[in-house]
C-alpha positions in Angstrom: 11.8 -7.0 14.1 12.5 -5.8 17.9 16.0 -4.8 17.7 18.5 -5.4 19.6 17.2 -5.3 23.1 16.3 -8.3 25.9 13.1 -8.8 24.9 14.3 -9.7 21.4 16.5 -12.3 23.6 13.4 -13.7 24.9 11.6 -13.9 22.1 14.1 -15.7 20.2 14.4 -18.0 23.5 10.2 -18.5 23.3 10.4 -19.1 19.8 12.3 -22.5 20.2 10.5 -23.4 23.7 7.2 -22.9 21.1 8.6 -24.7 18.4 9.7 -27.9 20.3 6.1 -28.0 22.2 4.4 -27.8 19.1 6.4 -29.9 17.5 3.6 -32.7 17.6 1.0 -30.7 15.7 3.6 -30.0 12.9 1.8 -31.3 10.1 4.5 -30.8 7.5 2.3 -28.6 5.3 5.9 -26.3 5.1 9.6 -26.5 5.7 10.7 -26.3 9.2 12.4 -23.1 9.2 8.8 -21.6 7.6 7.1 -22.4 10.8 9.7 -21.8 13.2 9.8 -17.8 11.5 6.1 -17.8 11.7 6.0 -18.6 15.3 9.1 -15.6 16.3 7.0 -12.9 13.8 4.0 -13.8 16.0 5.5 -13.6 19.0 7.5 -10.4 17.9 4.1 -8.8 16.6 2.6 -9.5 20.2 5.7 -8.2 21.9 5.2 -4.7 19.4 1.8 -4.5 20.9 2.5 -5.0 24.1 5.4 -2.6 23.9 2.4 0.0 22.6 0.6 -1.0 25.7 3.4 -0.1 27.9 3.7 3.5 26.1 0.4 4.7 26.3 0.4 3.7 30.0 3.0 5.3 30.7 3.0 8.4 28.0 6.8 8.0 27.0 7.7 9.9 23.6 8.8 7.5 21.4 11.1 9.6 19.4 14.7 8.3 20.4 16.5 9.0 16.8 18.8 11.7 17.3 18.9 14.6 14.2 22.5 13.6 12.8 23.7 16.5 10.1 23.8 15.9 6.6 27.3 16.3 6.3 28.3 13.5 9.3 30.0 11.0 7.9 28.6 7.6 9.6 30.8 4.3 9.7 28.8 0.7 9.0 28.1 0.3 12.5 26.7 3.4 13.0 24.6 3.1 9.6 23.3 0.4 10.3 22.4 1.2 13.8 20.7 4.4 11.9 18.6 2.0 9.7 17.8 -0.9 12.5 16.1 2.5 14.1 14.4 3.6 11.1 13.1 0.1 10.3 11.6 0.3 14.2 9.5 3.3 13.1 7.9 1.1 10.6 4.3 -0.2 11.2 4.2 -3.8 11.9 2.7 -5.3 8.8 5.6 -3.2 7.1 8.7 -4.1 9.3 7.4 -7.8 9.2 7.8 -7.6 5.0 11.4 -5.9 5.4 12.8 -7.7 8.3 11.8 -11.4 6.0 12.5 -10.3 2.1 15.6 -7.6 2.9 16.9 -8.5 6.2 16.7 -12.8 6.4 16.5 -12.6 2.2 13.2 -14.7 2.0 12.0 -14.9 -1.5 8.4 -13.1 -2.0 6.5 -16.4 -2.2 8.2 -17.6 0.9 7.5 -14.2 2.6 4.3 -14.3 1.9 3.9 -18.3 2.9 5.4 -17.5 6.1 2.6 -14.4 6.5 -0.2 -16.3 4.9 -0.7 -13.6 2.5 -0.5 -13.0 -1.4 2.8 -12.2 -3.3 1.2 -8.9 -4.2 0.5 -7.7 -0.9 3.6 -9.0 0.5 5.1 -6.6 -3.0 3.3 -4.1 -2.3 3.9 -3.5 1.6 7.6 -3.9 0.7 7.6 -1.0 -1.8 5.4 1.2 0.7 7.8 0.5 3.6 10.9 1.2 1.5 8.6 4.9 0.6 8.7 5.1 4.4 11.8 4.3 5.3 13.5 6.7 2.5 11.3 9.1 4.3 12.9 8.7 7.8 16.2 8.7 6.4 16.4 11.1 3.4 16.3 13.8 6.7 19.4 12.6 7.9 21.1 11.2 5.0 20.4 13.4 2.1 20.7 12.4 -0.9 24.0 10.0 -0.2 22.3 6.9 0.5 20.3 6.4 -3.1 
């Protein structure tokens, strides 16, 4: 959800210090790995607000994706370098639903379990994101990536 980037490094470090403190109050209500996710999207959701924060103070333009031409050809890593970016872009509630169903390859009842919300919202927010993120990338892709 953060890219790749240090604070992603210590999230993913925060997650597990979390996890094993908490690790009492684990009632057992879910599978391990469903709270363990839900604590990193948490703390990845604060760390996208406080990220905000730090913008606003500081008035940086967050537009950092280069215009690529249509006809440059892009190699995997450079692809999916293009679409980590483009799934940045994304609203939160949006990149959360991606990042768990596409990305990790959650089903949509563990997706929404993990964000404690119905299958049809977690359905819906994944068909509006992938609406958004054609948008970002039809500009630089075309018509090659459908």
């Amino acid at each position: 959800m953060l890219g790749q980037c240090a604070e992603a490094d210590d999230v993913g470090q925060e997650t597990f210090i979390r996890f094993y403190k908490s690790l009492s109050n684990f009632r057992g209500d879910s599978a391990a790995a469903t709270y363990l996710t839900r604590i990193a999207i948490n703390l990845s959701l604060n760390e996208i607000k406080r990220r905000k924060r730090r913008m606003l103070f500081f008035a940086k333009s967050t537009d950092d994706v280069k215009n690529l031409s249509a006809e440059m050809t892009l190699d995997d890593d450079e692809m999916k370098s293009l679409v980590q970016r483009a799934i940045q872009k994304l609203e939160p509630k949006f990149r959360s639903v991606v990042v768990l169903r596409l990305m990790e390859g959650y089903s949509t009842r563990e997706t929404a379990k993990i964000l404690k919300l119905p299958e049809g919202t977690v359905l819906s927010r994944l068909a509006r994101a992938q609406q958004k993120l054609k948008k970002i990338l039809e500009p630089v892709l075309g018509d090659s990536y459908e």
